[in-house]
N, C-alpha and C positions, 0 to 999 in steps of 0.2 A: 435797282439800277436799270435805267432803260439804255435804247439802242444809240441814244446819243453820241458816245463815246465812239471816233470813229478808226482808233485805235487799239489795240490790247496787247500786250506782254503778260504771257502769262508764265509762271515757273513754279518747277517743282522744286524739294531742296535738292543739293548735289548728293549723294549715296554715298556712303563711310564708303572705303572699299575695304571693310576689316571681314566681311564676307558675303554670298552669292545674295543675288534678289530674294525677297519674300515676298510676301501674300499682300504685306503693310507697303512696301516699294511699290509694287502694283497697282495699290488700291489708289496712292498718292496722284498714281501717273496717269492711270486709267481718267481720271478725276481731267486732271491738266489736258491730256487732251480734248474731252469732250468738249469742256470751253473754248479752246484753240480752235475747234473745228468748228463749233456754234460760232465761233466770234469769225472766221471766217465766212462763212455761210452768208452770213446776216452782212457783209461786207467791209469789213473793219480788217485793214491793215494789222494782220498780227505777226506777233513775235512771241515761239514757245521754246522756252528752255527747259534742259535739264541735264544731267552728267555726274561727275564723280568727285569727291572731295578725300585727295589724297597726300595729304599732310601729317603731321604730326607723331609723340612718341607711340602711340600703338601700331600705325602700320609698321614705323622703323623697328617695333619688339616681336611685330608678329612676319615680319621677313627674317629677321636672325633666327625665332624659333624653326623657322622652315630651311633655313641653310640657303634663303635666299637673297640675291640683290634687291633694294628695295624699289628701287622703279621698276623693276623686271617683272617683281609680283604686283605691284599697282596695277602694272600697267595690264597681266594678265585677268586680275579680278575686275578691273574696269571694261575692260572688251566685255566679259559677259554681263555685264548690264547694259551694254550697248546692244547687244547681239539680242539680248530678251524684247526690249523694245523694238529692234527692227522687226523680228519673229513674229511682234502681238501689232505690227503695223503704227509705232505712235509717232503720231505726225511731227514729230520738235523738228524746227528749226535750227536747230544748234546742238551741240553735245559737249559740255566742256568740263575739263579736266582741270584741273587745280594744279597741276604740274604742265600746262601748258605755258609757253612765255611771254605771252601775251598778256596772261591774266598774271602772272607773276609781275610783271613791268606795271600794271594798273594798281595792284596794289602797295607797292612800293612808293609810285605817285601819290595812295591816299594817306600813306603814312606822313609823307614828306607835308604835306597840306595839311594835315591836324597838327602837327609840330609848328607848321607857320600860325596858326591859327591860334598857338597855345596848349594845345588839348592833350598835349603829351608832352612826360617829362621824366627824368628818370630816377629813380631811388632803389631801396632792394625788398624784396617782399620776403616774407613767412609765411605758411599756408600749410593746410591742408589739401592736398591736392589726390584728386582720383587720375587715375592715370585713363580711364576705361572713359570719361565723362572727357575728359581734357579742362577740369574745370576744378579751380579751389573752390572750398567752402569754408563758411566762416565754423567757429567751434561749436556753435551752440547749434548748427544743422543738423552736424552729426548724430548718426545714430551710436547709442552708448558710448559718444567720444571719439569715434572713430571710422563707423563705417560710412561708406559713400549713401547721403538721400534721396540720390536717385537711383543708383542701381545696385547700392547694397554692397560693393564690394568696398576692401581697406582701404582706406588712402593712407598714403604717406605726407610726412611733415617735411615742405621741402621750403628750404632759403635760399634766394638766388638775387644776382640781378636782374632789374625788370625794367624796361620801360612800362609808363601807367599812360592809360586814357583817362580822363578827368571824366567820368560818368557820373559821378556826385553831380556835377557841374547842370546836369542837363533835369532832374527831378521833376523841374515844374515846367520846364519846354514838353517834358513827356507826358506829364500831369494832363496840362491842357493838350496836347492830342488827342489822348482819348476823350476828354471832356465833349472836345469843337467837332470829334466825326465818331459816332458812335456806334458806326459797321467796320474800324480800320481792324479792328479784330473781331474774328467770326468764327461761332457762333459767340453773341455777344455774352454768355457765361460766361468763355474765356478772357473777355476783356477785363470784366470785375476781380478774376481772378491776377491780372496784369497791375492794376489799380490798387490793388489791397500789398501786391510785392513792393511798389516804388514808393507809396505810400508809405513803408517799415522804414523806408530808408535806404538810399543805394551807396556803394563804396567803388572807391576807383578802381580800375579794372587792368589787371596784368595785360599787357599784350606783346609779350616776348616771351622768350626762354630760353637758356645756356646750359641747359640741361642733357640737350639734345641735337642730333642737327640736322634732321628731314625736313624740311620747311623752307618758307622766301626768306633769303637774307634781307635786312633792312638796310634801307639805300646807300652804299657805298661812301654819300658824302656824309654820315654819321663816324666814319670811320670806328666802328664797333662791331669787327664781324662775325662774333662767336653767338652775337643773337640772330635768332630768327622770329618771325613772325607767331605770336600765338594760333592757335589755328583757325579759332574762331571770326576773327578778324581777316586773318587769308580767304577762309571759306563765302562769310559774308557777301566777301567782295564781288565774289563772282556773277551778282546780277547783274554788276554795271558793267565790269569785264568785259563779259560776254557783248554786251555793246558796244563794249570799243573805249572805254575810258582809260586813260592815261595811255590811248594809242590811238588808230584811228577811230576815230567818234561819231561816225556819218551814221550809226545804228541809235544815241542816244537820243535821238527822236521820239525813241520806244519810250521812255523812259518817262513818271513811273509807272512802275507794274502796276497793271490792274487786280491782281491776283499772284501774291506767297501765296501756296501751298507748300504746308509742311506736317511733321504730324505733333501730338500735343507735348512730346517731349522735350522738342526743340521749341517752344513757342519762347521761352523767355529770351533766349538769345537774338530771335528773331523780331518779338515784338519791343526788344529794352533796347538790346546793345545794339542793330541792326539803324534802328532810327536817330538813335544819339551820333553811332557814326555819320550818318546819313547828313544829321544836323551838321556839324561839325566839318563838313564838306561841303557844305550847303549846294544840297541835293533837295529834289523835291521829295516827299515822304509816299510809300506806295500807298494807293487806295485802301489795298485789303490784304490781311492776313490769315490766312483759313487752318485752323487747328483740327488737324481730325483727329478722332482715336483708335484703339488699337484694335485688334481681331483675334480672338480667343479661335479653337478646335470644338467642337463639341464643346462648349462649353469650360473648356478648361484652358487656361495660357499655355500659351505653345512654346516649346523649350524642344533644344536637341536634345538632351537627357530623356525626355519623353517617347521624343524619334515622333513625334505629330506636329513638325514645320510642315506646312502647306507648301509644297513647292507650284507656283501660279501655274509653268507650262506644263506639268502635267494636268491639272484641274481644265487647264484650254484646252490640251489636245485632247479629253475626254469627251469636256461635254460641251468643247466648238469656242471658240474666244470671242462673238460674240454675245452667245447666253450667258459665260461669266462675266462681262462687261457690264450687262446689263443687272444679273444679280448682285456685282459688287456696289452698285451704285443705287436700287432699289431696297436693297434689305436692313440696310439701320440709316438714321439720320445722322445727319454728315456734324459729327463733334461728339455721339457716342461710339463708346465700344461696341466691336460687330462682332457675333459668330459666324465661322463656317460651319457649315454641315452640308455633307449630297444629299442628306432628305432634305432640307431647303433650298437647294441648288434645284435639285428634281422639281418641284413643286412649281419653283418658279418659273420653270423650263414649261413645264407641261400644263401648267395653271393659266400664266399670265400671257406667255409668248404662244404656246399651242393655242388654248382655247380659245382667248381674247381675238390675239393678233393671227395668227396662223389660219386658223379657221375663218375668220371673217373673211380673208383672200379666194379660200376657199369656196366660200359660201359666194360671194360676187361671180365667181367665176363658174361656177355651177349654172347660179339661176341664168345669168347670160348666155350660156351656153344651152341649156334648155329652152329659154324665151325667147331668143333675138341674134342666133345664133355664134352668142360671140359678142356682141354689139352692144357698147356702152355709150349712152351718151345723157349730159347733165347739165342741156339748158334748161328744162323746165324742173330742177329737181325745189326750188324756190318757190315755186308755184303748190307744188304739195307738200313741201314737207320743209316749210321755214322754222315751225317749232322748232325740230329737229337741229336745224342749221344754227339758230340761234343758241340752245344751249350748246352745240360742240363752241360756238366761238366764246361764250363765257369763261368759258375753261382754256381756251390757246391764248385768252387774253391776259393770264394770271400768269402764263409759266415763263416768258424770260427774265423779269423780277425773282423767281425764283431760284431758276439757276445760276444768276451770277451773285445772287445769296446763298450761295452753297445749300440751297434748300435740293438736295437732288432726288433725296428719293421721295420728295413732295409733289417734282417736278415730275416724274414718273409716275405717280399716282396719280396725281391729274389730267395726265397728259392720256390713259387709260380709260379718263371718263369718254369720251369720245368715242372710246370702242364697245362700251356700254349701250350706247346711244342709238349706236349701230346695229348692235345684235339684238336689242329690245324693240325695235323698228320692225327688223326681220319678222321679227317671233307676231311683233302684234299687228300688222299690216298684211300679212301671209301671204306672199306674191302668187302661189301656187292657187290663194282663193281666186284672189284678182283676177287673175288669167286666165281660169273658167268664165270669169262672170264679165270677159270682155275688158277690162279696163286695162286696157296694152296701155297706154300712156301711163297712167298712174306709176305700173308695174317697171315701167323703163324710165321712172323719175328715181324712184325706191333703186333703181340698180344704181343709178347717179349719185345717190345721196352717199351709200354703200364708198362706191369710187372716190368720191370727195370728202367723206370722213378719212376714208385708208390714205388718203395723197396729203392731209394734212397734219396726219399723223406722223407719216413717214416721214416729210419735212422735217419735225418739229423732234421726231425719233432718231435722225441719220447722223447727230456730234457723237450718239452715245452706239451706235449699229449701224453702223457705214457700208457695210456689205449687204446686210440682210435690206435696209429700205432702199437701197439701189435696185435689189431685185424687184421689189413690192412694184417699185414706182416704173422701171421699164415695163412692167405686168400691165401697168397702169396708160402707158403712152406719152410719158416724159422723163426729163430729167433732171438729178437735182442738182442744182446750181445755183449763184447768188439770185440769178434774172428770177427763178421759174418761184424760189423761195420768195421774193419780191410782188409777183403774179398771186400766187396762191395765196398766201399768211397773211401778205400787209394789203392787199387791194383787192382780194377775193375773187378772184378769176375765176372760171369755169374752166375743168379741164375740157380739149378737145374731146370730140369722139375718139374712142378707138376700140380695137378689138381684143375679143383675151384668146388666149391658148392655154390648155390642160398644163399644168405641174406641181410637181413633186411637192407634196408637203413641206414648208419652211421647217417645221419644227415637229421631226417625228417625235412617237412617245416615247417617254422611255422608261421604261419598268422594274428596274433595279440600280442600284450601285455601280458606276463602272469602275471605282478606282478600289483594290485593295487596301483596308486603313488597315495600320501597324497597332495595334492596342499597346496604349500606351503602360509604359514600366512600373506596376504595382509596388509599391509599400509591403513589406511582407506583414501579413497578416498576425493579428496577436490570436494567441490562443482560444478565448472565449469568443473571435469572432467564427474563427476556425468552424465550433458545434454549430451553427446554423449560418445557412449561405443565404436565406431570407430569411430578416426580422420581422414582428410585426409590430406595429402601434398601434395600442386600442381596437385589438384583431381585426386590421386591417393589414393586408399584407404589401410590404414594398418592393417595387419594381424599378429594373435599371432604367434613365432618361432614354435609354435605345430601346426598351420595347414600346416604351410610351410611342413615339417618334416611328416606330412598326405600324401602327396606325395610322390611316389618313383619313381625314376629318374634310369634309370642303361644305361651302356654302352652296345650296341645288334650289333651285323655286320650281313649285309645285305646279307644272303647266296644266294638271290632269286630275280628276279625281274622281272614283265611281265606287258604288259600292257592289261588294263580293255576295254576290247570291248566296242564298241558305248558310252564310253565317253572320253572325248575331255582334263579329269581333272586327272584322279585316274589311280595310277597305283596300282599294288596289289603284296605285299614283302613278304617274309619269314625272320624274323629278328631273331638269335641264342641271346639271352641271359641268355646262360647256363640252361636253363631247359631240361625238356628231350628229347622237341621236338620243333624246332625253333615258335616265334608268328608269325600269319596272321597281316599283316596292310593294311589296303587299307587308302594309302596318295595320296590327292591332288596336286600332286607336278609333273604332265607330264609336263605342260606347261617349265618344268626348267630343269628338268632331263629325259634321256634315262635312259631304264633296263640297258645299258652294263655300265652306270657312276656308278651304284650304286652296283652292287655284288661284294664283297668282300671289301669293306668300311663299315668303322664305322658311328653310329650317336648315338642319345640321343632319347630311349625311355621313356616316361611314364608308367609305366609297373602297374600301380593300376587301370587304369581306367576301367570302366566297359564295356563288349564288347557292341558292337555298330553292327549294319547293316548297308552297303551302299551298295546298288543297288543288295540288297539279297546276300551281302558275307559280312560273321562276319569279323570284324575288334578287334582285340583284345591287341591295344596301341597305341598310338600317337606320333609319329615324334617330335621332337621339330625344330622348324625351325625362323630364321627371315626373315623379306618380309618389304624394302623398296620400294624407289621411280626405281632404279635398279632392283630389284628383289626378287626371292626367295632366302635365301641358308638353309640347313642345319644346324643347330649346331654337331658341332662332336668336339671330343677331341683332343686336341692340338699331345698328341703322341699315337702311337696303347696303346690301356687296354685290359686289362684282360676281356671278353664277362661276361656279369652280374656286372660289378663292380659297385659300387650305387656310384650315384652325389648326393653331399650334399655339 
């Protein structure tokens, strides 16, 4: 999708209010904003929604279980998802509530206009109904007859009157949607999976109930007021709502969204019934619907029973709400399931953001201040170092197609090439030789080039780290804004001269766990496992996923190699993985390797172990290597990494 569009609406869904935010609420929003802020940036009129959906019979079962009035607790559970976003900074536009009256009068209007249009008419249904899903199902879903398919719990067999939406009706208007835009659902595995449902065959769709009565009544001139709205249909609504439909409409301009976001539980309501309504209203249909998936703990589903829900503000207040911004959106692709873990939080903190991005500040700021005192400037960085410039721009030319493909942690990967680019420049240019050997120009092009990979970074970084490349970029002698985003990305400007001052590390290290984890509630154990608390296979002994994960693993290149006098085994390395100053190894590995096979190749350090002496020189990590009947080799990674990137 390019920058064409010089609009965007983007939304998240509105939040049950059946309880607090998660990890999964976060991860949606985190998401919705960056766009909002990218689609800003880049100067596109936007509109970001998001808010609370508080209808139907579970909030009104879970306010009587608490002895409460039902708007009183709505309205208490919906503040704090207000509150969590204002806390995490997210930019929305609008916050809306499903019990506001505005959107209540909208949907009311939409009801009234599928009834003109035909699309609704009324009879009485039988069903299977989950109360937990708000959704029948036909019998043949059920599991053994009875339980709910999506979340497992009973449903009950409920008869009532209903008015129906004619969703039969629309089959092959939806058929071909997906046929004529083949990104309206994303990523497009879900759309095949959308394709194969309407495909089976659709049935018309309940959108009342008299069951109950937390809900919109339906419009006063049906005079029928013991129904109200199904929820799904209330809920829906609220993307135009929130524009102004069926009141003032001076916002439907917006309209439509360039981006649902929701996650893959809700996609069928969103991608079937959401556009059939849509049709039926004749409404333009949204561009894109973006399905992500869930977030597992260490590896296992997270459940209260467990007591290992991820509460997000404590995860930000630990380890800062930018670095988990940035993790949540780097570490799975956006339509699989994602784990949490602090070892991978850690890693990506001190990996990607310290060594890459942190350090290279650093390192600008150093040689400038050693060379030129202070003094940056990057007219002639063109002159020496176009290769350079060339490949960072291959890579900033791939990534807003990416991101508005919800390719994000693609967009983040690439977006890193650039700081590769930088630090291999560093390493093989050596400004410190330069500078003895006179070449002061060269050496203050190399600082420019430095400057202008970090300021296009930062750009291209500041939807998803708004704090952190504010700071980069004042370091740097601008600011970011549509104009300067305009300057630098799209017409390639040179920044001004300017000057640096010493500070504080972006991204200290950090060396342990901050947050206490609650181990989650065991299974009592049976008897025969009781006699041994390690098994073995094929005498090999098993260890928990947490000692494994005890270990760090990172990618290091061999800047160094010499060999260890009077012995016949050790040579002795200097291996860069992105700290400040490459590690000492002394590896056993002459018998296999010369120093000229190994500088400037990659391998797989151990980078926790604790230092070691051999033959009176600290050794500080371990090679990984295998040694058959053949010999020694190496492990190294299949294509060049990023220096520090952790194996896991």
């Amino acid at each position: 999708m390019s920058s064409c569009h010089k609009s965007s609406y983007i939304t998240t869904p509105i939040y049950y209010v059946n309880d607090v935010a998660h990890i999964g609420h976060a991860y949606t929003t985190i998401i919705a904003d960056t766009l909002a802020r990218y689609s800003r940036l880049i100067g596109h009129n936007t509109f970001f929604l998001t808010g609370t959906d508080e209808h139907g019979q579970k909030i009104e079962e879970s306010a009587k279980k608490r002895g409460r009035d039902t708007k009183e607790y709505a309205d208490e559970i919906s503040a704090t998802f207000r509150t969590l976003w204002d806390e995490f900074d997210i930019s929305y536009d609008k916050f809306i509530r499903t019990t506001d009256e505005y959107h209540k009068k909208g949907v009311q209007k939409a009801f009234t206009t599928m009834h003109e249009n035909g699309d609704i008419y009324k009879d009485t249904y039988k069903g299977h109904y989950c109360i937990s899903c708000e959704t029948f199902f036909p019998e043949l879903q059920l599991v053994d007859g009875e339980f709910c398919p999506d979340c497992g719990k009973s449903t009950n067999i409920v008869e009532e009157e209903s008015y129906f939406f004619r969703l039969s009706d629309y089959e092959d208007r939806l058929l071909a949607w997906y046929r004529d835009t083949p990104d309206c659902i994303l990523p497009r595995s879900k759309r095949n999976e959308v394709i194969r449902f309407v495909e089976g065959g659709l049935n018309d769709l309940s959108v009342t109930r008299t069951s109950f009565d937390w809900g919109v009544k339906i419009p006063e001139s049906f005079d029928d007021p013991k129904h109200v709205m199904y929820v799904w249909l209330d809920a829906l609504m609220n993307y135009v709502t929130a524009l102004g439909y069926g009141d003032d409409e001076k916002n439907m301009e917006f309209w439509p969204a360039r981006v649902h976001l929701i996650g893959k539980d809700i996609l069928r309501f969103h991608a079937i019934y959401w556009p059939a309504f849509l049709m039926s209203l004749d409404l333009p249909l949204p561009k894109h619907i973006g399905a992500h998936g869930w977030w597992t703990r260490n590896g296992e589903k997270m459940s209260k029973s467990k007591g290992n829900v991820v509460n997000p503000k404590e995860v930000a207040d630990a380890y800062g709400l930018e670095n988990f911004r940035y993790f949540m959106l780097r570490e799975v692709p956006f339509g699989g399931d994602g784990d949490f873990s602090q070892k991978a939080l850690i890693d990506r903190i001190n990996s990607d953001l310290g060594n890459d991005l942190g350090n290279l500040l650093n390192r600008l700021i150093g040689m400038s201040g050693k060379y030129f005192e202070g003094r940056v400037e990057c007219d002639l960085v063109e002159k020496y170092y176009k290769a350079e410039l060339d490949e960072v721009q291959i890579s900033l030319d791939k990534l807003e197609p990416m991101l508005f493909e919800l390719q994000l942690h693609r967009y983040l990967e690439e977006l890193w090439r650039p700081l590769t680019v930088a630090n291999r420049a560093i390493d093989r240019y050596q400004p410190w030789t330069m500078i003895k050997e006179g070449k002061t120009e060269e050496t203050m092009a190399l600082n420019g080039l430095i400057a202008t990979i970090l300021a296009k970074v930062s750009l291209m970084l500041h939807a998803v780290m708004p704090k952190t490349t504010t700071i980069i970029c004042n370091a740097l002698g601008f600011e970011i804004t549509p104009e300067s985003f305009e300057k630098v990305i799209r017409n390639g400007e040179i920044l001004v001269p300017f000057t640096t001052a010493k500070r504080d590390p972006l991204f200290p290290r950090i060396e342990g766990q901050l947050l206490v984890e609650k181990k989650p509630a065991e299974e009592p154990k049976k008897s025969e496992d009781k006699k041994k608390e390690v098994k073995k296979t094929e005498g090999i002994a098993l260890i928990g996923i947490d000692q494994f994960f005890a270990t760090s693993l990172k990618i290091g290149t061999i800047v160094k190699a010499e060999e260890v006098k009077k012995s016949k085994k050790l040579l002795l390395l200097q291996v860069d993985i992105g700290e400040d100053k490459p590690r000492q190894v002394v590896a056993g590995i002459k018998e296999w390797y010369s120093p000229d096979d190994l500088v400037g190749t990659q391998a797989c350090l151990v980078a926790n172990l604790k230092p070691a002496k051999l033959m009176g020189m600290k050794s500080e990590g371990m090679l990984l290597a295998a040694k058959d009947a053949d010999g020694l080799s190496l492990i190294r990674p299949e294509k060049p990494k990023t220096i520090g990137t952790p194996i896991s």
